[in-house]
N, C-alpha and C positions, 0 to 999 in steps of 0.2 A: 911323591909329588901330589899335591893337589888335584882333586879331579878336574875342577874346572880348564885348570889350568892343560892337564891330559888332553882334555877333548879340543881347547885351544892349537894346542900344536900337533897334535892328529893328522896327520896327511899321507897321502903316497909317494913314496919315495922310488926313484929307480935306477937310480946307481949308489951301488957302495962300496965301502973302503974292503981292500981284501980280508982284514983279519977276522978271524974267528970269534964270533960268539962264544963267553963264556958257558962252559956247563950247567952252571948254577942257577943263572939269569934267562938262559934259555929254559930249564926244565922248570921255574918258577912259571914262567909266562905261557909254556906247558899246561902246570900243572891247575893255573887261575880259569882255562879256557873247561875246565870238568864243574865249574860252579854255574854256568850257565843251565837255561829254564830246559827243559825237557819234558815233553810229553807225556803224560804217565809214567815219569821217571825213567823211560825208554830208551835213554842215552844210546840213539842211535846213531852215532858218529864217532869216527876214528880219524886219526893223522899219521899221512905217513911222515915222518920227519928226513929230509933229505939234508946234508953237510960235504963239504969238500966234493969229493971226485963223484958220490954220489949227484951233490946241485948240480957239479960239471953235465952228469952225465943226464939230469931231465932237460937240461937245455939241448945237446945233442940230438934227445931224441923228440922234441917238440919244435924246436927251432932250431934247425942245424944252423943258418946265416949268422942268427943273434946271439947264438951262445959264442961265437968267435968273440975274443976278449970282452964278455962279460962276464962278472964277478959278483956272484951270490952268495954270502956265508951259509945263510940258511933256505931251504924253502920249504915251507910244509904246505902237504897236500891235504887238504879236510873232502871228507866221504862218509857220503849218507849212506845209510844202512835203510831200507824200506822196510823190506822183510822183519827187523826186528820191533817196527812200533806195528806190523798187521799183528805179527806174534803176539806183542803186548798187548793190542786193544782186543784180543781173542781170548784170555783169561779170565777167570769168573769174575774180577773184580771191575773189568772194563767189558766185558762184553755184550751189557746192556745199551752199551752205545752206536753199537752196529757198524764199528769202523773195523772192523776184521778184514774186511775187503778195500780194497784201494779206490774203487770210484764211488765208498761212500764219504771218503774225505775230503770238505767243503776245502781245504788249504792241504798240502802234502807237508806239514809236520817235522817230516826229516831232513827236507829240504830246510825250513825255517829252522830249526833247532842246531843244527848244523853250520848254520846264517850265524844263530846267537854265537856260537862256542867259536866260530871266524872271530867275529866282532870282538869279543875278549881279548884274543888272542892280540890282534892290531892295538887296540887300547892298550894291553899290559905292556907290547912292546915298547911301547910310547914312553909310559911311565918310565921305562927302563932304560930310556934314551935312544933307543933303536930307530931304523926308520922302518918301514914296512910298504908292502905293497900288495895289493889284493887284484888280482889277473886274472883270466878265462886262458884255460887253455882249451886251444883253438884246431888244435892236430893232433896226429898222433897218438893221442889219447888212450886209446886200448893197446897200443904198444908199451905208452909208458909203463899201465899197470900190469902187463903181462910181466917187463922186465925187472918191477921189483917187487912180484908177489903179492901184489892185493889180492885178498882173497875174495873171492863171488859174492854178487849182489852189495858191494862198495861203488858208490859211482864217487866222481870227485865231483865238486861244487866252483871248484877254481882252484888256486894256490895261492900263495903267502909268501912272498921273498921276504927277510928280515935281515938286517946288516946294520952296522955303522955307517949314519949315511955319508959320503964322498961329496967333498967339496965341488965336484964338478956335475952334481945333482941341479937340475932345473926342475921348475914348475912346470906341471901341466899347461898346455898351452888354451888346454879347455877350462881353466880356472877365469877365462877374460869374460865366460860367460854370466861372473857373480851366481850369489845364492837366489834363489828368487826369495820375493818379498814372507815375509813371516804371516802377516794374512792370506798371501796364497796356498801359503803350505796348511796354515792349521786353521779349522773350521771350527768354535764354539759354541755348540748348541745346535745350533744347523750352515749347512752347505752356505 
């Protein structure tokens, strides 16, 4: 698919059709989200990928009301790694930089890098006809990870439902608010 066209139909989606994401198209849109920027090549992010009884069961334990008759094929969880970019900028090749320690980083890195390999991720679903949805979770959080094993010092950054979107999929009702203007957003030269 065209990119332009990608970023055109881009949106968040929040309901979808029961069936199952392919293997192939999922581990593609996977595999596209490892091309993003990183830090001194610090690749400090992981996903956990959650399907079937699994998706069932991060609903249960994040939302017990809303996961009653909702249907996720997919949902992945993206988790920063801190510890592995203080590692990395502690090497002889980065540690003239003095980011070894975490309040000397003017931006937290893993958080943003993390952002990027999200952001892929949503795009390539798109391409792939998928819809997607990028969410905070809001509870239970250290239960979720306890229950499938994240391993320490992973935080999650939100999640990712991704599905066949359902005809009975609406728009955000916060889309009435328009984009704001394009001179508000970007500045040329100066503020």
């Amino acid at each position: 698919m065209d990119f332009q066209r990608v970023i055109r139909l881009q949106r968040m989606t929040r309901r979808f059709d029961e069936r199952p994401i392919e293997p192939e198209v999922l581990d593609r849109i996977l595999a596209n989200s490892q091309k993003s920027p990183s830090a001194g090549f610090s690749q400090g992010f992981a996903f956990l990928v959650l399907e079937g009884a699994d998706a069932e069961m991060f609903w249960k334990i994040t939302s017990p009301r809303r996961g009653e008759g909702f249907t996720t094929p997919a949902i992945i969880i993206p988790l920063a790694n801190k510890q592995a970019y203080l590692d990395r900028y502690s090497e002889s090749d980065k540690a003239g930089f003095g980011l070894e320690k975490e309040e000397n980083w003017p931006v937290p890195f893993w958080l943003v890098d993390t952002s990027f390999a999200s952001m892929i991720i949503l795009l390539s679903a798109t391409a792939e006809g998928l819809g997607c949805w990028f969410f905070g979770i809001f509870s239970a959080q250290k239960e979720l990870l306890q229950h499938f094993g994240v391993a320490e010092g992973f935080e999650p950054i939100g999640a990712i439902a991704l599905g066949y979107p359902s005809e009975r999929d609406v728009r955000s009702p916060s889309l009435k608010r328009g984009l704001r203007s394009f001179e508000s957003v970007f500045h040329k030269g100066r503020w």
